[in-house]
N, C-alpha and C positions, 0 to 999 in steps of 0.2 A: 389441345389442352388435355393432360390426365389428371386423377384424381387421386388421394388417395386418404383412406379411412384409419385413423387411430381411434382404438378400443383403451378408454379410462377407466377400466371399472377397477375391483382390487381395493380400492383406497378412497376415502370422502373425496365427492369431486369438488368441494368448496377449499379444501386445501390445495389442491391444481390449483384452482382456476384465480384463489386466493381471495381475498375481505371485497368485496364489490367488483369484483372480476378484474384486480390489479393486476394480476399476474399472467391476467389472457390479453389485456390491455397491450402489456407488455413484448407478449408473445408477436400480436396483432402488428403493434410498432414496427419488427425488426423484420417482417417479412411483408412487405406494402408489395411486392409484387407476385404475390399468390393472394388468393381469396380463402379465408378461411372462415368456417364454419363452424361453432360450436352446440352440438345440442346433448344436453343431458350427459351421459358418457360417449359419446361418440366427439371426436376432433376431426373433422374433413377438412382439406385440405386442397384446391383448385390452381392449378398454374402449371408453368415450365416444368417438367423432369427433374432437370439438375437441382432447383431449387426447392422440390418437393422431396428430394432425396437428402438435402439438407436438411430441412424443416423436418424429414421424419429420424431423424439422427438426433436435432439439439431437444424432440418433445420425450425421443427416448432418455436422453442425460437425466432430462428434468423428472420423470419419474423414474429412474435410479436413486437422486438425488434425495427424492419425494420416500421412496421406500427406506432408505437408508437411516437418514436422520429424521424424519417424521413429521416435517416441515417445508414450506418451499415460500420464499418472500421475493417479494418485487428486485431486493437487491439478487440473490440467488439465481431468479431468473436472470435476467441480465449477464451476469458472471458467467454462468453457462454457455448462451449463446452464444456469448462473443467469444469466450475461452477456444483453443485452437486444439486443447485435446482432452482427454476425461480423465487427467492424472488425479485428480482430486477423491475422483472416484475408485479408480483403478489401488491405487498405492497405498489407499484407507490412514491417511497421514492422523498423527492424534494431535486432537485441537492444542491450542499455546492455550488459551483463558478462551472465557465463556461472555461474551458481551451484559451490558446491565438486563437485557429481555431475554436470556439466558441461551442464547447463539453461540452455539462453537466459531470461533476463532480461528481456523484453521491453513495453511498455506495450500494455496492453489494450482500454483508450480511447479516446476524443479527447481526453480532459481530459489524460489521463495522459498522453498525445502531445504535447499542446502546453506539458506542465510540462516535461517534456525537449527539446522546442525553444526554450524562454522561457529555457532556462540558459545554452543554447548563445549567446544574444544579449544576456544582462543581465545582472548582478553580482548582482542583490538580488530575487527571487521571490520572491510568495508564494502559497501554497498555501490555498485557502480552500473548507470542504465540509465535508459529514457525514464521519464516521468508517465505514471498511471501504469508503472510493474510493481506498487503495494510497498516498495522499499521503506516506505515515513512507517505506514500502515504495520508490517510485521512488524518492525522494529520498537515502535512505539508499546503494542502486545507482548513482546518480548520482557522488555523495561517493568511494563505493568507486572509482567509475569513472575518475574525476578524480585519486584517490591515486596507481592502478595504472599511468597514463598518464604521470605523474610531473608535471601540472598543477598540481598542491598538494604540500605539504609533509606535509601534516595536517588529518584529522579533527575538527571539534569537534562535539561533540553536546549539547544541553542543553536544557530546559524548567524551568521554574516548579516549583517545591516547594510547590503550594496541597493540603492534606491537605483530603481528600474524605471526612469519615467516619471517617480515620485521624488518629491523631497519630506526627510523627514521632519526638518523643518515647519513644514507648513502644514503636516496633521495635527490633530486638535491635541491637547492634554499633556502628561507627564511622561516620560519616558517609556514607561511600562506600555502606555494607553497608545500611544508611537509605535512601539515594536509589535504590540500585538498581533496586527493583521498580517504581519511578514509569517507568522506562526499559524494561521488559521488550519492549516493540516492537520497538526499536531493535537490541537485543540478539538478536534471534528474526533479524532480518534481515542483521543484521553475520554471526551463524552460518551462514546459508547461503548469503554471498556470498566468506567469508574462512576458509581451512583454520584448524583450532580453536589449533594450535601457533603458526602467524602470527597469529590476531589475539590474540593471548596478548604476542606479543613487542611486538606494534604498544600494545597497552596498556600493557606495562612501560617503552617507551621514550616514551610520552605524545603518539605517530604520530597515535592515535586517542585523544582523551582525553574523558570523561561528567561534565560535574560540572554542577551546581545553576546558575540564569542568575545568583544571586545573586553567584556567582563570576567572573562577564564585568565586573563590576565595575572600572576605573583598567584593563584592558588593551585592549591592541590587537592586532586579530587578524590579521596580515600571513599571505601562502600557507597560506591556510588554504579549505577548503569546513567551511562552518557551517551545521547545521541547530539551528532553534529549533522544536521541538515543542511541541504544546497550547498554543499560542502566545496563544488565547482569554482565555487565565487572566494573562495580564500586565497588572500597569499600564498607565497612560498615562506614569507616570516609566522603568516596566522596559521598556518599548519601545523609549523614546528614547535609554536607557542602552546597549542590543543596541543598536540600528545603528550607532548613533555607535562602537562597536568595531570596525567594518568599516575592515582596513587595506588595502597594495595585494597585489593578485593573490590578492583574497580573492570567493570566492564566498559566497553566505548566501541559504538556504533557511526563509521562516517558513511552520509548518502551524499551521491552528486551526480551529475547527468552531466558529461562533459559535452555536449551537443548546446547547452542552455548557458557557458558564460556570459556573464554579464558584469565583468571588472572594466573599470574604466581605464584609459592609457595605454590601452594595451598589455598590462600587465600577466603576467606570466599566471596561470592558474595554479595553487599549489596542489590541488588533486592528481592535476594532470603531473606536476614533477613527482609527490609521492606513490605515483604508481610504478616508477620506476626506482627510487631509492630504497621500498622497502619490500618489493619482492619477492626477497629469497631468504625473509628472518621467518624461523620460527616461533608459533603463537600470532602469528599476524597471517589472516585469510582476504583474499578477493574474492569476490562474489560479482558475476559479471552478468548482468542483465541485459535482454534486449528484446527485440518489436514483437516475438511470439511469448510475453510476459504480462502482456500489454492485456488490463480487463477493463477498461474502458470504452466508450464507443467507438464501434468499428472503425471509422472516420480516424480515429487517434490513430492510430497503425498507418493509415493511407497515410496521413497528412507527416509521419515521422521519416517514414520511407519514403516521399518524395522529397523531405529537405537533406536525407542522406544523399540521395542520389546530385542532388543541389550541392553538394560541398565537396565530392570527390572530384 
């Protein structure tokens, strides 16, 4: 067994260690096979080599992190850990918006970097990768970004109504109250980029409006940022139907994960055809994600790369 001793001082150690020691909770979680120790400033650390040469890498991130913006949360930690390199730190990206508890916003990436530079030069992005690489998450921030700035007029959010297991049918309520849960990302992200009484109003004045793609249908979407979610699961007719609604001074965001269809019939995914029709147009970027994008539990990485290797 070796040992090894981090030195905390420099910076309050209730901000390390975080509100009831959430954030050593956290630390404690992701490394169950060393025994770690925390007293006062000092972080000791007992186990395997290899994995205390890890552990003293990700406790280094985290007071980078810690020094840098002057903060460190339970989410932050987490992000850190599992993140595969220290771009966030290294490349000093400037935040998109500032969350409601006043958190930079910022991309993590490369991937996530260059989906926020791809907007900045193109009308029509798309967003292509496994789930849990932030794709809803930036984009959604982006949108907000673009509202706050007064670049748009309006919100539109929307994906595909393809029932997975469900029927919509048989959920409770009115349409809206139906589609909802198919949107819980979206929502999870609008909350903590938009105080809960403004995006209440921004929803009752239709600033920010969620409806089904099958409702982009005869319009046009003029000063608008548009995001088209699980974008996998569209036709080759509902694709053509989305862009062709693109009016002017209209930005439009498509995410999909082509690993996650779930069209029935076997029908052709229209993701998967417009990655090859559109290319080679100018003003239209691809933005290609994949499994080292991944800030979710570790676990999400294993379980993605063993269904790859399952389909090849």
């Amino acid at each position: 067994m070796n040992e090894l001793t981090i030195n905390l001082s420099g910076f309050s150690i209730k901000d390390f260690y975080g509100e009831n020691n959430n954030n050593l909770e956290i630390i404690i979680s992701y490394f169950p096979q060393i025994k770690i120790i925390a007293k006062d400033y000092e972080l000791k650390a007992i186990g395997n080599n290899n994995i205390l040469l890890l552990f003293n890498n990700k406790i280094n991130l985290l007071i980078k992190y810690l020094n840098k913006y002057g903060y460190l949360n339970k989410n932050n930690v987490e992000e850190i850990i599992l993140s595969k390199n220290d771009f966030f730190l290294e490349k000093n990206p400037k935040s998109i918006i500032y969350s409601t508890i006043g958190n930079p916003i910022i991309p993590k990436t490369k991937n996530q970097l260059a989906l926020v530079e791809a907007i900045k030069k193109n009308d029509l992005v798309f967003a292509i990768g496994p789930s849990g690489t932030g794709k809803t998450y930036i984009s959604v921030a982006l949108a907000v970004k673009a509202l706050k700035n007064k670049n748009v007029e309006r919100i539109i959010l929307t994906r595909p109504a393809i029932e997975v297991g469900e029927s919509l049918g048989f959920l409770p309520g009115d349409l809206k109250e139906k589609f909802n849960p198919y949107l819980q990302p979206i929502y999870q992200a609008l909350n903590k980029m938009i105080k809960y009484e403004k995006l209440i109003e921004f929803f009752d004045k239709r600033i920010i409006e969620i409806a089904p793609l099958a409702f982009m249908r005869g319009r046009t979407l003029d000063n608008a940022f548009v995001i088209l979610d699980e974008a996998q699961n569209t036709t080759n007719v509902q694709m053509k139907m989305f862009l062709t609604r693109m009016g002017k001074n209209a930005k439009f965001i498509i995410n999909g994960d082509p690993g996650q269809i779930d069209l029935p019939n076997n029908n052709r995914s229209g993701l998967l055809e417009v990655m090859n029709i559109l290319n080679n147009i100018n003003g239209i970027k691809f933005i290609f994600f994949n499994e080292n994008d991944i800030l979710r539990h570790y676990l999400v990485n294993k379980i993605i790369n063993a269904y790859l290797k399952l389909s090849r």
